[in-house]
C-alpha angles and dihedrals in degrees: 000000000000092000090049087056091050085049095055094042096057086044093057098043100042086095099063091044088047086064111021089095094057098061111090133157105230123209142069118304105202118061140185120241124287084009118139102245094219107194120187121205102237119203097007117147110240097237096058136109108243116201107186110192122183119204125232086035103183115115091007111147110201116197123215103258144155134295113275092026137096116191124175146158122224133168115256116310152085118289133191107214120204128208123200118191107185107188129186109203104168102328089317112124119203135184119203125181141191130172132190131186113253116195121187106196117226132257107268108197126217120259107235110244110237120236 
């Protein structure tokens, strides 16, 4: 009984794992200051839903941009962005994720030359 559960759960779930090494976040992932991070969904199949969450959220301005693509602009720091790819093959609903690290470098002032 217990190894014909294991074998229907690694058949239900061999079509996540099929596809859970196609899905990237493309772009650079350091940026300089006041810069717009432009991030691209890599290896996503055109008829899916994408949900892009960015973590900490707060003061995060995310510009209107095109499908497949997430663009924003943050104060200095270091963001974890988050994609969703939410797929529908034949009634079967499947939920796919990558994440990649986002910095934004801080602002370094000139030093005033002297006289």
């Amino acid at each position: 009984m217990r190894s014909l559960l294991c074998s229907v759960l690694v058949l239900a779930l061999a079509p996540v794992a099929a596809h859970a090494d196609t899905i990237r976040i493309g772009g650079e992932t350091k940026y300089k200051p006041h810069a717009l991070v432009r991030l691209k969904a890599e290896g996503v199949d055109a008829k899916a839903a994408l949900l892009w969450r960015v973590y900490p959220s707060k003061d995060v301005q995310r510009a209107t941009s095109p499908r497949g693509v997430l663009e924003f602009a943050a104060h200095p720091s270091t963001y974890e962005v988050e994609l969703l790819v939410i797929t529908n093959t034949d009634g079967t609903l499947s939920v796919e994720e990558a994440r990649v690290s986002v910095t934004i470098e801080s602002c370094t002032p000139v030093p005033p030359t002297p006289p």
